[in-house]
MILUM-419111 format. One record per residue: residue in three letters; x negated, y negated, z of N, C-alpha, C in turn. Coordinates in pm, whole numbers, plus 50000, padded with zeros to 5 digits. Each point is the difference from the previous one (the first is absolute). Layout:
// MILUM-419111
ALAXYZXYZXYZ/...
// end
This chain:
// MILUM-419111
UNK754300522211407500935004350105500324988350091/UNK501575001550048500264989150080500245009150101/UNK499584992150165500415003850116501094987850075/UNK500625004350040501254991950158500335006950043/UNK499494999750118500625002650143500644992850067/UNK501535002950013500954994650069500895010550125/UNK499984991250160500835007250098501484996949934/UNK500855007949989501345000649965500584991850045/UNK500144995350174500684988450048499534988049979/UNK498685000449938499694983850005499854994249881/UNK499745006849890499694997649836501014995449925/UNK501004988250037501474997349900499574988149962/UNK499054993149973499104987449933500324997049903/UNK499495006249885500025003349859501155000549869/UNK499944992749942501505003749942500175011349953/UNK499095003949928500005015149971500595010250110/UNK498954995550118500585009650086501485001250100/UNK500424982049976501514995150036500965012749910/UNK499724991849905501465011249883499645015650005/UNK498435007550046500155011450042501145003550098/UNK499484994350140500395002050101501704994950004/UNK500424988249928501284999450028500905011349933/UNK499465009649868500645008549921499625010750125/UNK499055003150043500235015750149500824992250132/UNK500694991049982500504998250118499434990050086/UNK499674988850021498764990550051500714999550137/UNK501444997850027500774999550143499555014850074/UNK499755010649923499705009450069498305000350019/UNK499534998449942498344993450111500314993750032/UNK499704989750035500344989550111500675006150127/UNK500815005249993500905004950093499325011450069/UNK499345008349895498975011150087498654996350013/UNK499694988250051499024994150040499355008550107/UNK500744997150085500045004550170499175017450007/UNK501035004449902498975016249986498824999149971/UNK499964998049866498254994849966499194996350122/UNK500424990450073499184993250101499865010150136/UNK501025005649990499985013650122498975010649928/UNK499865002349901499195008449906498234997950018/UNK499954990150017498794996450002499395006550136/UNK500335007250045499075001450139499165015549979/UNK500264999949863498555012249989499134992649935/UNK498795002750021498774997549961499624996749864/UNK500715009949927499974998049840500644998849968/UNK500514993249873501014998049916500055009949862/UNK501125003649950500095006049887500244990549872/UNK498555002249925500314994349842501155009249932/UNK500664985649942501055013449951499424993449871/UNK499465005049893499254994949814501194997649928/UNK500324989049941500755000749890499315000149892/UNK499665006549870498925001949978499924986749805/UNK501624991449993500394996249952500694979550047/UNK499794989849947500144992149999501294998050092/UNK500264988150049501494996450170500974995949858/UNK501285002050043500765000149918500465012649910/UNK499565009149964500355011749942500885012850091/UNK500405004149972500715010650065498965010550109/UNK499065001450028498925004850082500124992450079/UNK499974986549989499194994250105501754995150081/UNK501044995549900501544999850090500275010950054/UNK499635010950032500745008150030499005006450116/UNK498164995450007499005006350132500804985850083/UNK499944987849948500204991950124501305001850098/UNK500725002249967501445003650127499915012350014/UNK499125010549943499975011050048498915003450110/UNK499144987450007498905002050083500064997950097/UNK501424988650041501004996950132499615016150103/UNK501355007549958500205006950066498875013650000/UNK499174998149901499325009549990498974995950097/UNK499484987050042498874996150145501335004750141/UNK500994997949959500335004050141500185014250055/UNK500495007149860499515018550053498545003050004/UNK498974997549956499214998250038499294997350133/UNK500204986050024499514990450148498694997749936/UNK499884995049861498904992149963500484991349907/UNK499284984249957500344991949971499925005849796/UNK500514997349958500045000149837499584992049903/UNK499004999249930499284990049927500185004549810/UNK500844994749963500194998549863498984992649906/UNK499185007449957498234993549875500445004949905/UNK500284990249912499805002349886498885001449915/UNK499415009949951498655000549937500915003549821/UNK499324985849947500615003149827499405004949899/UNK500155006549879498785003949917500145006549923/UNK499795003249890500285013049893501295006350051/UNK501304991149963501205008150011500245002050141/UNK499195000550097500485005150142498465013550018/UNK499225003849907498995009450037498754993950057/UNK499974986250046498894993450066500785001950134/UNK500865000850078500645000350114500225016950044/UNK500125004349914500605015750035498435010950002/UNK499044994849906499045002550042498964999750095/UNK500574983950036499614996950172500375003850083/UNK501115007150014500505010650048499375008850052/UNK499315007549882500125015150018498184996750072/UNK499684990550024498614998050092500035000350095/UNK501164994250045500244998450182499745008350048/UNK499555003350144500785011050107501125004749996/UNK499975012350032501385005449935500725000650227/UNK500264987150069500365001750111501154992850037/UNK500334998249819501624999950030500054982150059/UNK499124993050004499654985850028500164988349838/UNK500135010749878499664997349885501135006149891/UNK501154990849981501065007349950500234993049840/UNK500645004549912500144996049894501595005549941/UNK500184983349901501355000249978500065000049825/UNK499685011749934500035001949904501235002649880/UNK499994993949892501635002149888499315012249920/UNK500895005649898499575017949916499244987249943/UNK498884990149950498875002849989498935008850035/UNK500005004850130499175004750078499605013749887/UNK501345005749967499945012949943499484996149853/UNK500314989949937499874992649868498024996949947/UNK499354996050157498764997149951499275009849953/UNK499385011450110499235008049932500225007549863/UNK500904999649994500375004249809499384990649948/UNK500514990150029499194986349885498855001149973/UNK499095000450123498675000050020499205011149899/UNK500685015850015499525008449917500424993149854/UNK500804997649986500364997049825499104986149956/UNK499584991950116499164989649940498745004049997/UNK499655010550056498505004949997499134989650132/UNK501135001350124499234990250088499545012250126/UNK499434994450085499395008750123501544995650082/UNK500375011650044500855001150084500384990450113/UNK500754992250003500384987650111500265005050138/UNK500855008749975500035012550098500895011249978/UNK500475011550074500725011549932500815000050141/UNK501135004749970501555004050110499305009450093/UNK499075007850021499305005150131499064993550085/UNK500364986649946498954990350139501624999550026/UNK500534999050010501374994250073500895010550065/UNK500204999150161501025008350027501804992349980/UNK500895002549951500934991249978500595005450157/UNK500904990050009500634996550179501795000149939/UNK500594992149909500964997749965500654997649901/UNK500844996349905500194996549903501184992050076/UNK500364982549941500794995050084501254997449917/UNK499774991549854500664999049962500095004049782/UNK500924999049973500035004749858500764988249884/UNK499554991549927500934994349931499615005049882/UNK501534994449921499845000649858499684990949908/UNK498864996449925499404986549949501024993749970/UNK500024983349965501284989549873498884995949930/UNK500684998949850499154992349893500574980850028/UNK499064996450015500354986550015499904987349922/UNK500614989849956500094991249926500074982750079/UNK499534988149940500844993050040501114994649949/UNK500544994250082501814995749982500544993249860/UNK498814992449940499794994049915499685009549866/UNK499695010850027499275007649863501245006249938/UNK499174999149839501595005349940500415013649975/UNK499215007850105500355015249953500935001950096/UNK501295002149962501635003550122499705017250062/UNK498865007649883500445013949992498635008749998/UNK499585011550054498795003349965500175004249820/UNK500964999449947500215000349836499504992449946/UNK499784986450077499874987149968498774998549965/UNK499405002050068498495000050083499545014449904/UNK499995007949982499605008849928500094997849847/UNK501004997249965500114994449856498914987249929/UNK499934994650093499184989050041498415000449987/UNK499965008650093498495008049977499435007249906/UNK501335007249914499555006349853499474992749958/UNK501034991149971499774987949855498504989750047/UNK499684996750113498754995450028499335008250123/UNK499295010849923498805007750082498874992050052/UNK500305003650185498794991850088499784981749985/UNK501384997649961500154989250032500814993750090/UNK500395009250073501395001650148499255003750082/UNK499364990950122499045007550129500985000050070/UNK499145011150108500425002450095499475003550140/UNK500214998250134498595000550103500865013950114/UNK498415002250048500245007950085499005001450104/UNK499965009050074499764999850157498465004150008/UNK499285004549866498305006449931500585006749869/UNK498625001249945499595008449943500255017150051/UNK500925005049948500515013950025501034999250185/UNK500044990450016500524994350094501745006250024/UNK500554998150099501335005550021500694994049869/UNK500154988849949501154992849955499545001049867/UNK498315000450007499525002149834500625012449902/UNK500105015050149500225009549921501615004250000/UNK500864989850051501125001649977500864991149875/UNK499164991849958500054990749878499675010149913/UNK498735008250030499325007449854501195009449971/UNK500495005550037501195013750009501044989849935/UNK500394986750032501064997549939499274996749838/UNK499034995849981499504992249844499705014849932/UNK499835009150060499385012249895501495004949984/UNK500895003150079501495006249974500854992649905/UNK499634983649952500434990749979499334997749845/UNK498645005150008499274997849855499344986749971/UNK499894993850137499644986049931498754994750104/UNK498854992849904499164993250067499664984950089/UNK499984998450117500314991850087498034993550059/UNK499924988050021499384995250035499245005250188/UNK499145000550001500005007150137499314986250119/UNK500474992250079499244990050087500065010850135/UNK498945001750049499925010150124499674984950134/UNK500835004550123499914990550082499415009250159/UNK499714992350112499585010850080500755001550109/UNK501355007649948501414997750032500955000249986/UNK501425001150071501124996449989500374985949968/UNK499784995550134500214985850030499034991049935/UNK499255000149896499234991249932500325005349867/UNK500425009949949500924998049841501304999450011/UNK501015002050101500854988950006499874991549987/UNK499064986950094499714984649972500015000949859/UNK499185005749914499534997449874500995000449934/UNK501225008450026500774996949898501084990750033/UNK499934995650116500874988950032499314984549939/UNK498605000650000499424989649944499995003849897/UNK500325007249885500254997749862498345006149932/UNK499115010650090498955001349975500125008249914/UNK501175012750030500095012949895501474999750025/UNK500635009549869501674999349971500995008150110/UNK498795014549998501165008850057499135002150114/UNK500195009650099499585007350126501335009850036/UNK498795011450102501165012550052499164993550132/UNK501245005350101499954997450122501145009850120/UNK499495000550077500755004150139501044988550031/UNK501355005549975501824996250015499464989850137/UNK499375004150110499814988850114498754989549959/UNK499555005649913498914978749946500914996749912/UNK500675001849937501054991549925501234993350079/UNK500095008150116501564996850046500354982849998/UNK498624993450073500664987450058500154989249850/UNK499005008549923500094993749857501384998149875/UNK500395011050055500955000449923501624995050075/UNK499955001650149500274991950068500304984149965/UNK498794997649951499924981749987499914997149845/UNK500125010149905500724999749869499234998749917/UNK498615001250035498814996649931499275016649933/UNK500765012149942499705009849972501245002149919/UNK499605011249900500895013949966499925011450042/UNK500325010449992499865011750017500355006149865/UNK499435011149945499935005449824500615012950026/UNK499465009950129500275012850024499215004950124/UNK499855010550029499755006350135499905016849938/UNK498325005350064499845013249991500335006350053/UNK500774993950073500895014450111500695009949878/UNK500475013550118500745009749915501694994349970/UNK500304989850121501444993450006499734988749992/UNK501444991250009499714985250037499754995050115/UNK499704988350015499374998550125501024994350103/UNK500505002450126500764995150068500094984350017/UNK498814997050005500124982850029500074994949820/UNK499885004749917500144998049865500935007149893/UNK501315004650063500935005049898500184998349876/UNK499864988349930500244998049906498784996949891/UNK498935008450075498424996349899499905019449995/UNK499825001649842500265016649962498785005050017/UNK499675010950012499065006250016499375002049831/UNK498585003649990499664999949890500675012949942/UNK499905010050073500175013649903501734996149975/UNK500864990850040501394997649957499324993249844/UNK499104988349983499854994149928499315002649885/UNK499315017249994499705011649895498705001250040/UNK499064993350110498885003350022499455012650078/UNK499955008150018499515013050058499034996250144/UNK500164992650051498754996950088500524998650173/UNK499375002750061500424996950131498665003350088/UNK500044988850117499284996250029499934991150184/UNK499085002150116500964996850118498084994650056/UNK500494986250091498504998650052500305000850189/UNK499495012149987500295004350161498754991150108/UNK499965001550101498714995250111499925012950095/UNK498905000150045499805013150089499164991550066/UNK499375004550128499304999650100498785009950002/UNK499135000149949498705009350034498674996350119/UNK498975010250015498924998350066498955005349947/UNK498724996650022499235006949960499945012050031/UNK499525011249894500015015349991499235003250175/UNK500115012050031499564999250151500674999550168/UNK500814991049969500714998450162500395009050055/UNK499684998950118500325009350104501795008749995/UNK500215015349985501205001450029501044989250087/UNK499084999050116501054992550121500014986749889/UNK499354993949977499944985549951501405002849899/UNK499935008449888500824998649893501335004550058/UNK500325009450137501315003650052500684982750040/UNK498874996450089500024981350067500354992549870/UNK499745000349918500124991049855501655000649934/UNK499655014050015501805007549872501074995750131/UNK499545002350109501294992050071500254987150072/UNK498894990849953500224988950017500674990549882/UNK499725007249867499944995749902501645005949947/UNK500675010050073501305003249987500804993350088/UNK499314995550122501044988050096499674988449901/UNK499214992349956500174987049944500855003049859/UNK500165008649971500305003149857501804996850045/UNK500355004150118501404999250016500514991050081/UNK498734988750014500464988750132500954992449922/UNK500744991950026501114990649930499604991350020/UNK498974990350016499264989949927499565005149877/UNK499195009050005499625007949890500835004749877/UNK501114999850041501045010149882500364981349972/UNK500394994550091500744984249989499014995749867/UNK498454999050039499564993949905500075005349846/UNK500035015949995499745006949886501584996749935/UNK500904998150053501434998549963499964987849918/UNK499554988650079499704986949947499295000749871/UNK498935007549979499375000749881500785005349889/UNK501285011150050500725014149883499245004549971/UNK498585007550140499435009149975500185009250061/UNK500485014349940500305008550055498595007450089/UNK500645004850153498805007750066500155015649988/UNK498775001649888500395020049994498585003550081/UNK500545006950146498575004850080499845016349975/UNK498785004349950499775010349977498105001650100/UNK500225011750059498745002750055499625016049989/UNK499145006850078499855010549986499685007049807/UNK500555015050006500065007449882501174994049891/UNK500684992150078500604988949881499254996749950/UNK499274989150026499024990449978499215005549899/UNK499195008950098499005007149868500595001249853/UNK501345010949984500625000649921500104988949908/UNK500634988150037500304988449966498724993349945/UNK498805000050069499374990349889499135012149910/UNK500005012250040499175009549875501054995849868/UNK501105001150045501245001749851499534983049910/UNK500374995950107500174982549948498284998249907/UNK498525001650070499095003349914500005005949879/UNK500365010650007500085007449858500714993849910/UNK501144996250055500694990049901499854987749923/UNK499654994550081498824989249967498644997849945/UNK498825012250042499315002449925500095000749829/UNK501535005649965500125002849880499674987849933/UNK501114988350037500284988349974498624992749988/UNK499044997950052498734996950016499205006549891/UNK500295011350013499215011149854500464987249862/UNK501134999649972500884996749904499304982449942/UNK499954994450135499384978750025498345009449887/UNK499695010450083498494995649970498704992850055/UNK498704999249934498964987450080500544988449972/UNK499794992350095500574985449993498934995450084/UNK499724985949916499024995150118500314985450018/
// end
């Protein structure tokens, strides 16, 4: 397991964490400095867990959201990344805390994805969706299959045809083992019929690198970690699990246009440990609905072409029981993997 702890206004060092922060908007921290620093005059600070590697879509989308989320609050916001088995070394650290609302977590439908795994690998439970009270659901994308600029597949036809004729000799990386991006790859290779190399990374933003360094061929990813990439011409795009095309990507088809049956979306929510106080979780759902609609906040998610879908309450519930079940299947289907 890896730990970093980084304050939001002061952590832009890193290159990793540069090209995070410039894809959520970097003029907009900087600029909401001043809050943060007005924020600080309670006693404690709120961990907000990313429970997944800087650079991935979790961790772009807690940092400018943690802006405005310390200032409805009036406590300062601390973005830790704790990395590990897919994101279940962080989300499990989670569900230990105090549940006083001091201890927040910024989880993708992994969350719903692990404990299935766990039963089908025959492991002791990492943890189960009733240590967690959920607070929000913030945003929803629809995965891209990704390439670089250089590779010769124009088409996911390409790339599939490809893979017939040489089985598990086409890798490909993703975010863990049963991981968000792992099990949205698996849905496309089983609908697809073909066997693919599996490199598991602990992350978004670290199997991107990999396939920009030429480590593995393909990767799926969140439309905002690709943007600045494809931006600077150094990517393809193959297709997108959305049910439509994608607004910032008109002209990249959706798979089920391209005969694949699959669809597929890596949302982020906001949870706490199971427990918190009514008042705490009323204090939470509406702090977490003012930052959700601040315009730094929407500014940065815009910048990414990540759409913000906020769902709380008996939505919510709704929303991730359905999305589980669904997914569970998909997981049934992968199997033990170790």
């Amino acid at each position: 397991m890896e730990t970093t702890v980084n304050e939001v206004k002061l952590n832009v060092g890193s290159p990793v964490r540069r090209h995070a922060l410039k894809a959520a908007g970097m003029g907009y921290l900087l600029l909401a400095a001043s809050s943060l620093t007005l924020a600080q005059s309670s006693n404690q600070a709120v961990s907000l867990v990313v429970p997944l590697a800087p650079g991935g879509i979790a961790d772009i989308t807690a940092r400018p959201l943690a802006i405005p989320l310390a200032k409805e609050l009036g406590q300062s916001v601390i973005v830790e990344n704790r990395i590990g088995a897919g994101g279940a070394v962080g989300m499990a650290y989670v569900t230990r805390q105090k549940p006083d609302g001091n201890t927040l977590l910024m989880a993708l439908s992994s969350i719903v994805i692990i404990p299935e795994a766990d039963k089908i690998s025959g492991r002791p439970p990492s943890y189960t969706m009733s240590q967690f009270t959920p607070i929000a659901l913030v945003s929803a994308d629809p995965t891209v299959l990704v390439v670089r600029i250089n590779s010769p597949w124009k088409t996911a036809a390409d790339l599939v045809r490809d893979a017939k004729a040489r089985p598990k000799a086409i890798s490909y990386s993703s975010s863990g083992i049963y991981g968000t991006t792992h099990v949205a790859q698996a849905m496309l290779w089983q609908a697809a019929g073909v066997e693919m190399l599996h490199v598991p990374y602990n992350g978004g933003g670290p199997s991107m690198t990999a396939l920009l360094g030429g480590q593995v061929d393909v990767t799926a990813q969140a439309p905002g970690v690709v943007a600045a990439h494809l931006k600077a011409g150094t990517v393809r795009v193959l297709g997108t699990w959305g049910a439509e095309r994608l607004k910032s990507l008109p002209d990249v088809p959706t798979f089920r246009e391209q005969g694949f049956d699959v669809e597929f979306y890596i949302w982020s929510g906001l949870f706490a440990p199971a427990g918190l106080p009514a008042a705490k979780l009323v204090q939470l759902k509406a702090a977490s609905r003012a930052a959700a609609q601040d315009p730094g906040f929407v500014s940065a998610m815009n910048t990414m072409n990540t759409p913000i879908h906020y769902l709380e309450g008996a939505e919510l519930t709704k929303f991730l029981e359905q999305d589980q079940k669904r997914l569970a299947a998909v997981v049934k289907a992968m199997g033990k993997l170790e």
